[in-house]
C-alpha positions in Angstrom: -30.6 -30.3 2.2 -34.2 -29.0 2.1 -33.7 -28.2 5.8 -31.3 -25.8 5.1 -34.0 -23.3 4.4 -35.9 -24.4 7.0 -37.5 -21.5 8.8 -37.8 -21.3 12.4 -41.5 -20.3 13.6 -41.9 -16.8 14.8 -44.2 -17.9 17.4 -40.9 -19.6 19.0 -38.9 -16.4 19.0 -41.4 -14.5 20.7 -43.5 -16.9 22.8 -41.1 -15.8 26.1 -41.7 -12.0 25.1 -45.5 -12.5 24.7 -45.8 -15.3 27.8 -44.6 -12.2 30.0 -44.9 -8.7 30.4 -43.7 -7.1 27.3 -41.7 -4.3 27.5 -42.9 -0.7 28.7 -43.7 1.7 26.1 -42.2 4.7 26.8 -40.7 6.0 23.7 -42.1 9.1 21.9 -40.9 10.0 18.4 -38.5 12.8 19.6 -37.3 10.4 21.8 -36.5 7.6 18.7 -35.0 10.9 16.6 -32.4 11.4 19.7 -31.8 7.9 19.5 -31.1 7.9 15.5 -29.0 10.9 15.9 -26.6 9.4 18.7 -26.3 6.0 16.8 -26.2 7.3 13.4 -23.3 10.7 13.8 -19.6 8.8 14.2 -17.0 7.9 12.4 -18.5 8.3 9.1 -18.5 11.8 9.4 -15.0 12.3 10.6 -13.4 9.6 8.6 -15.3 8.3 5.2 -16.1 11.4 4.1 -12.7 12.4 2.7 -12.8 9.7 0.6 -15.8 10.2 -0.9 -15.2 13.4 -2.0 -11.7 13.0 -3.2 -11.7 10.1 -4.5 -8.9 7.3 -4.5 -6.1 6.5 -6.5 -3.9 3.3 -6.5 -0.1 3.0 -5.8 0.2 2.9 -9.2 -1.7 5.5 -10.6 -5.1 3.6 -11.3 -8.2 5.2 -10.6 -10.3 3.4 -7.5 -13.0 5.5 -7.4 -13.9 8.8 -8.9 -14.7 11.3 -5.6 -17.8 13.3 -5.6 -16.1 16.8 -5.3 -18.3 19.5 -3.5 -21.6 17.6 -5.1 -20.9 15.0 -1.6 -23.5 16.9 -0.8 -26.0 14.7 -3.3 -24.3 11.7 -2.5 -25.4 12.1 1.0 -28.9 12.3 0.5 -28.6 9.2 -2.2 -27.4 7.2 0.8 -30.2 8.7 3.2 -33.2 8.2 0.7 -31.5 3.7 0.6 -31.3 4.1 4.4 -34.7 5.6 5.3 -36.5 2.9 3.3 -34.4 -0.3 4.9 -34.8 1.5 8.3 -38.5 1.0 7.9 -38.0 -3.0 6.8 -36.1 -3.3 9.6 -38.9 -1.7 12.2 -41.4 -4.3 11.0 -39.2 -7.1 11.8 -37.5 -5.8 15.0 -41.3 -5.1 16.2 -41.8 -8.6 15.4 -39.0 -10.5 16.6 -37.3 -9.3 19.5 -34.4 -11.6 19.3 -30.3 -10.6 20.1 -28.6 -11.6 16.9 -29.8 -7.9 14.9 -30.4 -8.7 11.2 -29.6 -12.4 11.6 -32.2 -13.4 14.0 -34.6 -11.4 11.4 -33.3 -13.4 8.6 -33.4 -16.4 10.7 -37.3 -16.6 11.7 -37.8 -15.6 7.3 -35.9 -16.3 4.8 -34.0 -19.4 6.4 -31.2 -20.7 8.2 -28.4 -20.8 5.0 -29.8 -16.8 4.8 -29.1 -16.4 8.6 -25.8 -17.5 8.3 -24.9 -15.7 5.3 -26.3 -12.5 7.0 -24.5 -13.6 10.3 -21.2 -13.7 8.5 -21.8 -10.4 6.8 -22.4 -8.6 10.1 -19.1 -9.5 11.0 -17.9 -6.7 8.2 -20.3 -3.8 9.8 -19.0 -4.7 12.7 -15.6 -5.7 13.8 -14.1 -4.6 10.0 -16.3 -1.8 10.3 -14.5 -1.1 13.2 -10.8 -1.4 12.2 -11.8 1.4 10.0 -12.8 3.5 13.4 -9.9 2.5 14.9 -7.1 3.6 12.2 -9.3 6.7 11.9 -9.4 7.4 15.8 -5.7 6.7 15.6 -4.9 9.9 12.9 -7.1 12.3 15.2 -5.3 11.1 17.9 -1.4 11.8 16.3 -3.2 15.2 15.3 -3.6 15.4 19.4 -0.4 14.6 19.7 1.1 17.3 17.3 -1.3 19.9 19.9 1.0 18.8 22.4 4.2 19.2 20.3 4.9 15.3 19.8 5.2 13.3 16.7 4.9 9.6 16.8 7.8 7.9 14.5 5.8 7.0 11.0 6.6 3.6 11.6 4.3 3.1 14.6 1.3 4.9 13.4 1.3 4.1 9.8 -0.1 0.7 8.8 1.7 -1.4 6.3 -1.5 -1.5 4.2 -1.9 2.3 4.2 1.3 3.0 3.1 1.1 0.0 0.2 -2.3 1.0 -1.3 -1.5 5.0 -1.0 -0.6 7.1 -4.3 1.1 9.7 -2.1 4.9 8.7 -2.8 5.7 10.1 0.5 3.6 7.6 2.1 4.2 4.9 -0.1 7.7 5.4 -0.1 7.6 4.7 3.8 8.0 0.9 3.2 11.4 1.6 1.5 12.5 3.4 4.4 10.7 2.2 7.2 12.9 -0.4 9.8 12.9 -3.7 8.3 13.5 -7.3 10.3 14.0 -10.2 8.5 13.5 -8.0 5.1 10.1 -7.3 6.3 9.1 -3.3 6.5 7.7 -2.3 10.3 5.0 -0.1 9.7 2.3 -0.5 12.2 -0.5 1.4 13.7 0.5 1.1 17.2 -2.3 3.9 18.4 -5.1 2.2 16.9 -4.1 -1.4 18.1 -3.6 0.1 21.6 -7.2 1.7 21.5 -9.0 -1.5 20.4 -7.4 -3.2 23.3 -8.5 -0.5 25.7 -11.8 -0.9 24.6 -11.7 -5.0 24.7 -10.0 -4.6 28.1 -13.0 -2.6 29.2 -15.7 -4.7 28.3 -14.2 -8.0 29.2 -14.4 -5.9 32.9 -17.8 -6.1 32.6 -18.2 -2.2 31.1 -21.5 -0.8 30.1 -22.7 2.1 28.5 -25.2 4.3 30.3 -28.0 6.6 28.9 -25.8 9.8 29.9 -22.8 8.4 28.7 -24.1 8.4 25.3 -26.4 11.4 26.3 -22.7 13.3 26.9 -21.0 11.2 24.1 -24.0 12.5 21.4 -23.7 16.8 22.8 -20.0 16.5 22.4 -20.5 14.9 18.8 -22.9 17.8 17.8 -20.5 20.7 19.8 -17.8 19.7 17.9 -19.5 19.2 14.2 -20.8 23.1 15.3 -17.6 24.1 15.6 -16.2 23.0 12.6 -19.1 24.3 10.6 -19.0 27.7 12.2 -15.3 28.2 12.0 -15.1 26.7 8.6 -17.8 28.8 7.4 -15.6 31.8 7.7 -12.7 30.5 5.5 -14.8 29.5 2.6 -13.2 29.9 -0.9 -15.7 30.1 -4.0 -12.8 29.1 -6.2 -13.7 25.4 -4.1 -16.7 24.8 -5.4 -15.5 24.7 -8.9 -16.2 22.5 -10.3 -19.2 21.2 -8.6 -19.1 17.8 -9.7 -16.1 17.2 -11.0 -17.2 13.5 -12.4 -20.3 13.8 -12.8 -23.4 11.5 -11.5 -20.8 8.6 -11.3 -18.8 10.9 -9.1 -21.8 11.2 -6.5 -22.7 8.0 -7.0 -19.4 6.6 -6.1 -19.2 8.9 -3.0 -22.3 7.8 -1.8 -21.4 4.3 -1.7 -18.8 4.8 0.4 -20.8 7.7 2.7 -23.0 4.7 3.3 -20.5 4.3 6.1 -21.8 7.1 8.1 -24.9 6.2 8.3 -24.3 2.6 9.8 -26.1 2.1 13.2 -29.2 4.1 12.3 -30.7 0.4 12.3 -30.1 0.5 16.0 -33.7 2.6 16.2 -35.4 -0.6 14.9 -34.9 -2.3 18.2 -37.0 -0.2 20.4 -40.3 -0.8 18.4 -40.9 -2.5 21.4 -40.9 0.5 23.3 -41.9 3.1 21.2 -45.7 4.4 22.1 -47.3 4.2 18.9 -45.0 2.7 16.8 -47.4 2.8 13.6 -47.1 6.3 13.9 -44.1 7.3 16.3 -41.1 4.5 14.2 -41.3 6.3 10.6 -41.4 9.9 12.4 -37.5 8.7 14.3 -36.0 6.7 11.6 -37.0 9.2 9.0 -36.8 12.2 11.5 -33.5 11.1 12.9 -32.2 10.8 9.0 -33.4 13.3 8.1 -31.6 15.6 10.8 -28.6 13.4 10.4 -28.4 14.2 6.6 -29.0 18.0 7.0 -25.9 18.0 9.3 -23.7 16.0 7.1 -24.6 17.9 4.1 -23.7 21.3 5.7 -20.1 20.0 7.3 -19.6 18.2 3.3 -20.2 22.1 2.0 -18.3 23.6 4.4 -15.0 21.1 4.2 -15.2 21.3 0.2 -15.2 24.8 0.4 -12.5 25.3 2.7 -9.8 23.5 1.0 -9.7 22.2 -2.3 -11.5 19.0 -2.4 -8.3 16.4 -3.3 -7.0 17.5 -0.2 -9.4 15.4 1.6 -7.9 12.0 0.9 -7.3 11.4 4.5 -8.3 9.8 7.6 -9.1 12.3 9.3 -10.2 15.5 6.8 -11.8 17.7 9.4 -8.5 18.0 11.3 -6.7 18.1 8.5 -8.6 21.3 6.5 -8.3 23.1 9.5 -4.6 22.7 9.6 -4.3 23.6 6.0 -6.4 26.6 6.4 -4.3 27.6 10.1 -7.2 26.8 12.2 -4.7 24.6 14.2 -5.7 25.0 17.7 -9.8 24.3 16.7 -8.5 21.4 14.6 -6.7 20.0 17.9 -10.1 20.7 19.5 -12.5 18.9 17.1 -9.7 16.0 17.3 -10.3 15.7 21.0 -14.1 15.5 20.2 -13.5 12.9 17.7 -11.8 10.6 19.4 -13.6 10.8 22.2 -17.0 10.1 19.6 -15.6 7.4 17.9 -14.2 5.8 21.5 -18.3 5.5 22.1 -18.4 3.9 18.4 -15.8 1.7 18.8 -17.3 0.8 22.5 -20.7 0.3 20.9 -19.9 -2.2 17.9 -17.2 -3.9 20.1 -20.3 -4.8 22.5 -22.4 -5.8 19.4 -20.2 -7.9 17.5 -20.0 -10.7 20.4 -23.7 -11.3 20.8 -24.1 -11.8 16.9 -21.6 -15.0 18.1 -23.5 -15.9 20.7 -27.0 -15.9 19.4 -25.3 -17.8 16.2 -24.0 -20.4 18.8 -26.8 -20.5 20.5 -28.9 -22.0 17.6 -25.9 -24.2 16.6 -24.2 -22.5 13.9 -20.7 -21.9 16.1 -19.5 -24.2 18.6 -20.8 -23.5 21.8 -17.8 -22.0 23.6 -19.2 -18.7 21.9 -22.1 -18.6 23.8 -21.0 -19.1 27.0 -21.2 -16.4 29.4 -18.8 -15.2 32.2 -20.1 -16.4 35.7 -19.0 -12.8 37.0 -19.2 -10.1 34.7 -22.2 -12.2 32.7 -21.1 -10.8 29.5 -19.7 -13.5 26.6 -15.8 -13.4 27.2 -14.8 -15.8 24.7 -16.0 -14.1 21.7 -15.3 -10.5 23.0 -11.8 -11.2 23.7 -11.6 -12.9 20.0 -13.6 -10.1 18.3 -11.0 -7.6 20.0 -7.4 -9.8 19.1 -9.3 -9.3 15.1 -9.8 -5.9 15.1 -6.8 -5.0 17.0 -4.1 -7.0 15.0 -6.3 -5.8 11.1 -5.9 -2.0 12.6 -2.0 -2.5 13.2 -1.8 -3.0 9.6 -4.8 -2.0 7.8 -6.0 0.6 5.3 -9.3 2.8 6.3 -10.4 2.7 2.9 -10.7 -0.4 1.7 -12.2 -1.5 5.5 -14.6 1.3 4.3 -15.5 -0.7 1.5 -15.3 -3.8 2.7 -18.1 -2.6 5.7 -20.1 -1.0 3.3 -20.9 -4.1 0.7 -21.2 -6.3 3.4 -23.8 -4.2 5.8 -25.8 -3.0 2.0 -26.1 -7.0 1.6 -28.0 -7.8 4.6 -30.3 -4.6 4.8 -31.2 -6.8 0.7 -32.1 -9.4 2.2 -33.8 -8.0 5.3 -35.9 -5.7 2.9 -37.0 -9.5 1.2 -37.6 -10.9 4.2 -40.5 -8.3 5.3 -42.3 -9.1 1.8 -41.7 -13.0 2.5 -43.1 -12.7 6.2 -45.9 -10.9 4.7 -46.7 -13.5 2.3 -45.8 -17.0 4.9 -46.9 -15.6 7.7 -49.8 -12.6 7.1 -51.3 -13.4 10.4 -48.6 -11.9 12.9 -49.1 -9.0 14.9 -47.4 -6.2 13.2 -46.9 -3.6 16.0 -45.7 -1.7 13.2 -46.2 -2.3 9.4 -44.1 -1.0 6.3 -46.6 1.3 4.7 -47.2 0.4 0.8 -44.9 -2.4 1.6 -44.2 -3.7 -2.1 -42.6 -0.5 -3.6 -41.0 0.5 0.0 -39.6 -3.6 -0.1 -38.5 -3.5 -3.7 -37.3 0.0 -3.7 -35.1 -0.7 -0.5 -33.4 -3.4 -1.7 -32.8 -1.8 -5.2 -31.4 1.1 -3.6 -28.6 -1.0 -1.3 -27.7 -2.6 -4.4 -27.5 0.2 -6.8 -25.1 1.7 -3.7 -23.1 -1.7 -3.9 -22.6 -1.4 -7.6 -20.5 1.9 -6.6 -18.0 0.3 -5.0 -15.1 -0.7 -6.4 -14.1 -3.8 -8.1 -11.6 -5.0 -5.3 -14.3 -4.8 -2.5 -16.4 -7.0 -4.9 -14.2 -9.4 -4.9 -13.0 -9.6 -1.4 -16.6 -10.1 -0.8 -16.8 -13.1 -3.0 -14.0 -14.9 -0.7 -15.8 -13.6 2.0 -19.0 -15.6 1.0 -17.2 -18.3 0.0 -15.1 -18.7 3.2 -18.4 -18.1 5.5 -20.1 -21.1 3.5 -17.2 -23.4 3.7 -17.8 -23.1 7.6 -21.4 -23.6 7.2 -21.2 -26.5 6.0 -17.9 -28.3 7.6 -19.6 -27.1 11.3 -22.7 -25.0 11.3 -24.7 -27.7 9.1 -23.7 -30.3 11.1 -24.3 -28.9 14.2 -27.1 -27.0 13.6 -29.9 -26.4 16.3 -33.0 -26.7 13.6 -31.5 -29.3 11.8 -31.1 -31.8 14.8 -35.2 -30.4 15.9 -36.5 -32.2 13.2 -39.0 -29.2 13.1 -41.2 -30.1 9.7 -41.3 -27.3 7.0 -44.4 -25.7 6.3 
């Protein structure tokens, strides 16, 4: 059992990337700020933040959460300031091992290979749940499209059963009474967010890539359309809004901030291109911080602008930008920033459906998943097993899901693994202080320490449920560790000795 926390050298993750020529340097810190900005602004923005400041109550009256009210504000920056400090973990160990895999091939060359797979499964939850959460969220913009056009979807088809079970609004809860019903069993699907996910899948089993002007045109069209909601907005601002401030207090912000967190998944992405960045020492802290930075500053002017334009309970949507335009008669801009959003979170959704696969295949590839998952299509030389599996999941969890508690369930799991990532730079340090650090965590203790405190003091804002669900989670992930990944097991079967 001692092997189970056996760690793979470093020198074997990187031995191909230093027995060649490494990667050209290129990258100047406005570039890595451009970078965080495209990566970071997406569905958060358009999607979790309604939640957060509103708040969510049960079918049956119980409180979920307590929402933030205009203070969303503050619970943006608590999120930012537990971001910023993970983002510079993650630069030290991206510089250092430039693996595919993300946060599991870091925890994998540190903290061990029962870490790795803990870590692995968790990824699974920033991405493919995180993305059911996109999806049902692209699908409201999208039926507020519709509605531009004069068409209305039937409920039934673009309401999923979850949604409508875990709303208070009787109106939408009250849809599984009434909704068709086969075999005593209510028919309330998403149909537009199913048929997105597809597309998407459908694409990339083709063999589809994103380009740098793709996202270069996906990233404008983000920041057009946030401009336009702030500038229109701005002019139908109510001080009556704004009071009061923070309706519940710290526990209100802090609450909203743990479920913010969700909009500022992917700023990790940056981490990746130490091996590019000219630099780094200096140039990786100026984009992760920069690119939060800007990133917060944005989000913190739309979350005064939206609580000010409607009052803040209003928010308790899926799509809150269209929807306080609406209210506030702003129709034909609220079809516009729809348009924008579902074209911004199609990038998203593009973006983490790509990821998800290759967190498969470098998982298989040391052992950990049978080996169909790393195989790779002789063609389109992309890995077709797991994309097409990654895209029947999402797909078939957005036909019924609820965005909120995917939000949730995304959040905990993606604030776990930046823990044990931040631990991972202070055990490096202490196993291994002879690497080459192209880029070291400055006053690494407190910035380590701090890090991880912060993730978990945002987990402990979650709600109760998402706890739990993340319990079986664990538990499910480490039954299949050990009845396959164990056995099979790459390092294991090596015979590598521990240091």
């Amino acid at each position: 059992m001692s092997q189970l926390f056996q760690r793979k050298p470093i020198a074997a993750l990187v031995s191909d990337t230093e027995g060649s020529k490494g990667l050209k340097r290129t990258l100047r810190a406005g570039d890595l700020i451009m970078l965080a900005i495209g990566a970071v602004i997406g569905a958060g923005i358009f999607g979790a933040i309604g939640t957060a400041a509103a708040g969510q109550i049960g079918p049956h009256g119980e409180v979920i959460r307590t929402g933030a009210g205009p203070a969303l504000i503050f619970s943006f920056l608590l999120s930012a300031g537990a971001c910023a400090l993970a983002g510079l973990c993650y630069a030290e160990l991206a510089s250092m091992i430039p693996q595919a895999g993300s946060a599991y091939a870091y925890s994998y060359a540190t903290l061990g290979e029962i870490v790795a797979w803990i870590i692995g499964w968790d990824l699974i939850l920033e991405y493919a749940v995180g993305n059911v959460a996109v999806a049902i969220s692209w699908g409201d913009y999208f039926n507020t499209l519709l509605r531009g056009f004069g068409v209305t979807l039937p409920y039934w088809i673009s309401t999923g059963y979850r949604r409508a079970l875990l709303s208070a609004d009787p109106q939408l809860h009250g849809m599984i009474g009434t909704a068709p019903h086969i075999a005593g069993i209510p028919i309330l699907v998403d149909l537009p967010a199913f048929a997105i996910v597809m597309l998407i899948t459908w694409l990339l089993l083709r063999g589809a890539r994103e380009s740098a002007t793709a996202n270069n045109i996906m990233v404008a069209i983000k920041l057009v359309v946030l401009s336009l909601f702030v500038v229109v907005g701005a002019t139908h601002l109510k001080a009556a809004n704004y009071h009061p401030f923070a309706p519940n207090g710290f526990t209100g912000i802090h609450q909203g901030a743990a479920i913010v967190f969700f909009a500022y998944i992917g700023f990790d992405a940056i981490s990746t291109a130490a091996e590019e960045t000219l630099n780094p020492q200096r140039n990786l802290p100026i984009g992760i911080l920069g690119g939060l930075g800007i990133c917060t500053v944005i989000y913190m002017i739309v979350g005064a602008v939206l609580t000010g334009m409607v009052p803040y309970k209003e928010l308790a949507v899926a799509d809150p930008l269209a929807r306080a335009l609406e209210l506030t008669g702003f129709k034909a801009v609220g079809w516009i920033v729809a348009l924008g959003a579902t074209v911004s979170m199609s990038a998203v959704l593009l973006v983490f459906q790509y990821g998800q696969p290759r967190i498969f295949f470098a998982m298989a590839r040391d052992g950990l998943l049978p080996q169909w998952a790393a195989k790779i299509h002789p063609r389109t030389r992309i890995p077709w097993a797991t994309t097409l599996l990654t895209g029947i999941f999402v797909a078939l969890w957005s036909l019924v899901g609820d965005d909120a508690e995917t939000y949730d369930l995304t959040n905990i799991g993606t604030l776990f693994a930046f823990i044990l990532v931040s631990l991972g730079v202070l055990v490096l340090r202490y196993k291994e202080p002879e690497r080459h650090r192209p880029f070291r965590v400055p006053l690494v203790w407190p910035v380590s320490v701090l890090s991880a405190a912060g993730c978990l003091f945002l987990m402990k804002g979650l709600p109760d449920a998402a706890w739990e669900r993340f319990g079986f989670w664990l538990v499910i992930g480490l039954a299949l560790y050990f009845a396959y990944g164990y056995k099979h097991s790459g390092l294991r079967r090596s015979g590598i000795p521990l240091k």
